[in-house]
C-alpha positions as CSV (number, residue, x, y, z in Angstrom):
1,X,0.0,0.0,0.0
2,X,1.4,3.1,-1.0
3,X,1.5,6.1,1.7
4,X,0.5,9.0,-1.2
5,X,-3.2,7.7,-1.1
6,X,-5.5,10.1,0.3
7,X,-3.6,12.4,0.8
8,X,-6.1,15.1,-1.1
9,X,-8.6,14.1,1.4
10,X,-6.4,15.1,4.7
11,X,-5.8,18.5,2.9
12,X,-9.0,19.1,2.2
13,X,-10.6,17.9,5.6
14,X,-8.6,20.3,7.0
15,X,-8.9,23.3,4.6
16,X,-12.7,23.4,5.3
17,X,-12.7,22.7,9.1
18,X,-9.1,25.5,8.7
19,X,-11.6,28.2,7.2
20,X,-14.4,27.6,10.0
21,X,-12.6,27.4,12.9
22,X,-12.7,30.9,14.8
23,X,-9.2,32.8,16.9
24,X,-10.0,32.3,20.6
25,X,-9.1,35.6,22.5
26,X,-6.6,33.5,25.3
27,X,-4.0,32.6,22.2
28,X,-1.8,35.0,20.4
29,X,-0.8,34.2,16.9
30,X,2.4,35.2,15.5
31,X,2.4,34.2,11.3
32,X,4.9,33.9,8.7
33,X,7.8,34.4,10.8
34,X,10.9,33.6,8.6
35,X,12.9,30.8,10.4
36,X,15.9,30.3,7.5
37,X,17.2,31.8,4.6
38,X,14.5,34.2,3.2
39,X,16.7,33.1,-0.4
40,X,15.9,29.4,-0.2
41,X,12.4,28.4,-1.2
42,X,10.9,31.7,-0.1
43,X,7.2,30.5,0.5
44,X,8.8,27.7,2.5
45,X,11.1,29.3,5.1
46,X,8.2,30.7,7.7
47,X,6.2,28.9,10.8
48,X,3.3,30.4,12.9
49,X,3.5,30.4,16.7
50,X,0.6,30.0,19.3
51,X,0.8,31.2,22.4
52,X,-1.2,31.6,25.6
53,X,-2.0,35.4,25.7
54,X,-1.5,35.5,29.1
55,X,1.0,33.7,30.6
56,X,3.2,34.2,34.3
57,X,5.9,31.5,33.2
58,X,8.0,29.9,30.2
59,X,5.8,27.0,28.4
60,X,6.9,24.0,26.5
61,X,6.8,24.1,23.2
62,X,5.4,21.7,20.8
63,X,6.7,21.9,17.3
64,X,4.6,20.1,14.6
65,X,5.8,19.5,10.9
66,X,3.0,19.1,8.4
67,X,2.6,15.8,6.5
68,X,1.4,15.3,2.8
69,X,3.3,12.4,1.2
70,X,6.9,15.0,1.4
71,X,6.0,17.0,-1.9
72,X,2.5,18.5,-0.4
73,X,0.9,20.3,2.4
74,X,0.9,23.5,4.5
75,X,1.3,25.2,7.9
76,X,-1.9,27.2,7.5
77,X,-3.7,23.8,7.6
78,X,-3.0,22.7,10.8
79,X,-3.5,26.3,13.1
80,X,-5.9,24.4,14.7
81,X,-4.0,22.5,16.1
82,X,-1.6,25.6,17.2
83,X,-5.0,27.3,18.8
84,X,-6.2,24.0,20.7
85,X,-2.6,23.1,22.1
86,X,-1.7,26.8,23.1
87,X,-5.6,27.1,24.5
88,X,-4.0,23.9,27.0
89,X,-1.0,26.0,27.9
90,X,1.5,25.2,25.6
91,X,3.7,27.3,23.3
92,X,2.9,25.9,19.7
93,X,5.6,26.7,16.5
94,X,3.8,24.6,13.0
95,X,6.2,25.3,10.4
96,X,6.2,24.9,6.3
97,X,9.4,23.3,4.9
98,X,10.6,23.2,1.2
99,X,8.9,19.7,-0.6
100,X,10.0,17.3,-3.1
101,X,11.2,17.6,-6.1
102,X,12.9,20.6,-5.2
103,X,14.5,19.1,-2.3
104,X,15.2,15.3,-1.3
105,X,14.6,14.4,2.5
106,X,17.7,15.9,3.7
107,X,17.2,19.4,2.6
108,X,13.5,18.7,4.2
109,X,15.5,17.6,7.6
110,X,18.1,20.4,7.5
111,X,14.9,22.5,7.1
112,X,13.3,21.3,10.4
113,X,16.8,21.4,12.3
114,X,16.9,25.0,11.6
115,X,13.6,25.8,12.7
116,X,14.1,23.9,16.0
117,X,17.7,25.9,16.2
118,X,15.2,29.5,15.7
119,X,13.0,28.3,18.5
120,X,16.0,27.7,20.6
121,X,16.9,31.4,20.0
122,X,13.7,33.3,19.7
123,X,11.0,31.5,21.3
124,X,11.2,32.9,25.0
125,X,10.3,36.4,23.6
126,X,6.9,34.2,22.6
127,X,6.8,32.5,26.4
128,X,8.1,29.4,25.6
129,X,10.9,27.7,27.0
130,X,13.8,27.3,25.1
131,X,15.1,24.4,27.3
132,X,11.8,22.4,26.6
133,X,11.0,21.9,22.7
134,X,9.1,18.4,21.6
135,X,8.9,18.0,18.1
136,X,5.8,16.4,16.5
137,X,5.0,15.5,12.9
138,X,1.7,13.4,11.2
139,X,2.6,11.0,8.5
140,X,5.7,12.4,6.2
141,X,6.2,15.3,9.2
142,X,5.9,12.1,11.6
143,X,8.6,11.0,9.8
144,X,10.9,14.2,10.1
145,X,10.5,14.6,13.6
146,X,11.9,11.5,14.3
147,X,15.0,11.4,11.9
148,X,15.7,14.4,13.2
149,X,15.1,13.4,16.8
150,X,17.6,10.6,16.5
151,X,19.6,11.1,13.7
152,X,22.7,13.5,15.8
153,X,24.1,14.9,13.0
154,X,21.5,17.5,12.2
155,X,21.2,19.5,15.6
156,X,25.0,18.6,15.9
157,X,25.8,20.7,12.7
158,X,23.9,23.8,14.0
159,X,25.8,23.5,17.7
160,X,22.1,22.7,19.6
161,X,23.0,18.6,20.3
162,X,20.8,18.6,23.0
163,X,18.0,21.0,21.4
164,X,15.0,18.8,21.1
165,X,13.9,16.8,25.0
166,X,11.2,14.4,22.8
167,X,9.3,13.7,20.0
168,X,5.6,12.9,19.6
169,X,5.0,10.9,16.4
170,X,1.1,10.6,15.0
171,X,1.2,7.9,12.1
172,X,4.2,8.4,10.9
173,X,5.8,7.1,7.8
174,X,9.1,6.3,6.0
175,X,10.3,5.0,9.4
176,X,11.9,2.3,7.5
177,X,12.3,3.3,4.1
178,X,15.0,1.4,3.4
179,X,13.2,-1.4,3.7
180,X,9.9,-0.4,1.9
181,X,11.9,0.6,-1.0
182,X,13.6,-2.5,-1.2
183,X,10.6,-4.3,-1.1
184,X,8.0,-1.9,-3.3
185,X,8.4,-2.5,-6.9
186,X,7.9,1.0,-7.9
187,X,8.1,2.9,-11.4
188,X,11.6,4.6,-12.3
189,X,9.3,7.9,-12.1
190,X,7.4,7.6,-8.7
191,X,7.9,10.6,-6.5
192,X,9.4,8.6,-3.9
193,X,12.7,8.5,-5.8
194,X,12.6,12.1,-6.2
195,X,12.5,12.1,-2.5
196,X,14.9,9.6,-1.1
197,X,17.2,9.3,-4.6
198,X,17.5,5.6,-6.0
199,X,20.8,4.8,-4.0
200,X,20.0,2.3,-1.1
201,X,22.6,3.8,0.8
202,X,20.1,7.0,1.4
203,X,17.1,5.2,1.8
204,X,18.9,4.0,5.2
205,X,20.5,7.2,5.7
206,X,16.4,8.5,5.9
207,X,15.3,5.7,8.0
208,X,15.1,7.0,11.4
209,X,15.1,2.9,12.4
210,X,18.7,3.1,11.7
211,X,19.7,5.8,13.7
212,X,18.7,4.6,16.9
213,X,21.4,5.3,19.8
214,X,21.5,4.8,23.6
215,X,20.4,8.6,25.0
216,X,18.3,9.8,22.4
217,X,15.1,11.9,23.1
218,X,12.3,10.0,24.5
219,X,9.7,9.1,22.3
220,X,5.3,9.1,22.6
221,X,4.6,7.1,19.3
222,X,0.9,6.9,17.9
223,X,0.0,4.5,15.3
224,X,-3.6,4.0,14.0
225,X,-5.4,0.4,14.3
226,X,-6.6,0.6,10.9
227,X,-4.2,2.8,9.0
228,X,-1.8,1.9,6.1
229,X,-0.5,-1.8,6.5
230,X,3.0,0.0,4.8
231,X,2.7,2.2,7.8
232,X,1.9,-0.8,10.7
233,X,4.8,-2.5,9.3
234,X,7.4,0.2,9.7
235,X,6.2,1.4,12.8
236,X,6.5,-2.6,14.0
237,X,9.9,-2.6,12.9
238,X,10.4,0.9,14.3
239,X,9.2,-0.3,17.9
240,X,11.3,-3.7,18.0
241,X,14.7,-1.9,16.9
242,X,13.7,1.0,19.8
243,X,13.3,-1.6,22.3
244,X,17.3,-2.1,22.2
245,X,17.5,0.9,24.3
246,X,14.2,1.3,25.5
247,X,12.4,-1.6,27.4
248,X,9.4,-0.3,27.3
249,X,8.5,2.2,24.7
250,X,6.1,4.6,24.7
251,X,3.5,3.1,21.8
252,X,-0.2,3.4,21.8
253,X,-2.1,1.7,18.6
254,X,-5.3,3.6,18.7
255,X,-8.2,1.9,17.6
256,X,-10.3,1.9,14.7
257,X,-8.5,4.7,13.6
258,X,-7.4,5.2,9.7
259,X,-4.4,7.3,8.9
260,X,-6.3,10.8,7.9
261,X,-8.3,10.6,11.2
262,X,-5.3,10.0,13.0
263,X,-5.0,14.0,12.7
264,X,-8.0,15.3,12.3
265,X,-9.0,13.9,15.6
266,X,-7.4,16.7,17.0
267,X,-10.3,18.9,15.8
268,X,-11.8,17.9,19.3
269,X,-10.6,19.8,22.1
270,X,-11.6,17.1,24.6
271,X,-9.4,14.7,23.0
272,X,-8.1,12.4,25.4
273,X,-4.8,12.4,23.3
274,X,-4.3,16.1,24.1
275,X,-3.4,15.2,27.8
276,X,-1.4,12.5,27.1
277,X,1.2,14.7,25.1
278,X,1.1,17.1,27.5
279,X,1.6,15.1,30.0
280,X,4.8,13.6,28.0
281,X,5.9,17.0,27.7
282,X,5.9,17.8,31.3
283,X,7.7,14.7,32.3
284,X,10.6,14.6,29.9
């Protein structure tokens, strides 16, 4: 099963409920705010922050990367989730990030590193804490989050090693591309080799599976009961290699749940989910 289907229908979900959903006066929102280069992918290089509007003390801060197959999707889409999380007392950064083709995953991965280096340099001035940043993805952002969760040398480059204290991933693919690649018999042309090239040796350079080390950030992983079997499998794999230096990981298969409603079950406020990160959060 290939993890591009349906991906129209999470963007457009979101787009309508997006467009109705109405600013609560507790959260200040902070758009567009260049995190990179202003010279490299221009509409690409910004993130929106949510913050409680009033506030006595420095929040966490929950970074979430978009998903949408890594050559789709926007920030704008997800500000619910920036409202409802900041609405809960946390400080909320959702970023864009340049897509394939014009970048493979490693420009998309040195894109989230950099954002996560500007939150650890600006984000106070927002009340959040700087000494406190989670990072979060769906899908093709769960993805991200991790490889650059456990994969050192992207906050190594930018001198912030210890920058990121967990990561929450919601359905996340392409934790073992090396090993879906191998076994997918895809066309010469599919997008994924635009992505991750056609050398094996970067398909497991992008596999956050193969970057696991002793000392990473701890990780709350979330995988739907009924989402893509290429995702189950991965996320299997994922969990078994992770248990090498974690006994007991932090997974949670949620039930019934297909891979699009793995996000937009965030609509609802009262999600039980929402106290379970936050939770995490306060305890890592």
């Amino acid at each position: 099963m290939k993890f591009q289907s349906g991906t129209s229908l999470v963007f457009i979900c979101l787009l309508l409920l997006a467009s109705s959903g109405c600013a609560f006066k507790s959260v200040r929102k902070s758009q567009n705010i260049v995190y990179r280069d202003p010279g490299l992918s221009p509409k690409k290089n910004k993130l929106n922050v949510f913050a409680p509007r009033k506030s006595t003390s420095l929040k966490s801060v929950f970074m979430f990367i978009h998903g949408g197959n890594w050559n789709s999707g926007k920030k704008s889409l997800y500000n619910f989730l920036g409202r409802r999380m900041a609405r809960k007392d946390v400080v909320v950064v959702i970023i864009d990030y340049p897509l394939s083709p014009q970048v493979t995953y490693n420009g998309m991965a040195t894109a989230v590193s950099k954002a996560v280096r500007w939150i650890k340099q600006n984000i106070e001035k927002y009340g959040g804490n700087p000494e406190k940043i989670f990072v979060s993805g769906h899908s093709a952002g769960g993805h991200l989050a991790a490889l650059v969760a456990v994969r050192k040398e992207y906050m190594d480059s930018l001198g912030y090693p210890n920058a990121i204290k967990g990561a929450i991933l919601i359905d996340a693919a392409g934790l073992n591309m090396y090993g879906y690649l191998q076994e997918e018999k895809l066309p010469p042309d599919h997008t994924y080799f635009k992505t991750f090239t056609t050398d094996p040796d970067a398909w497991k350079a992008a596999s956050p599976l193969y970057h696991l080390h002793a000392g990473m950030p701890p990780m709350l992983i979330y995988v739907g009961e009924e989402t893509r079997s290429s995702i189950i499998d991965s996320n299997e794999k994922f969990i078994l290699a992770l248990k090498e230096f974690v006994p007991e990981p932090n997974f949670k298969i949620l039930k019934g749940k297909k891979h699009v409603p793995m996000i937009t079950q965030f609509f609802n406020s009262r999600n039980p989910h929402y106290k379970e990160i936050i939770e995490f959060m306060k305890s890592n």
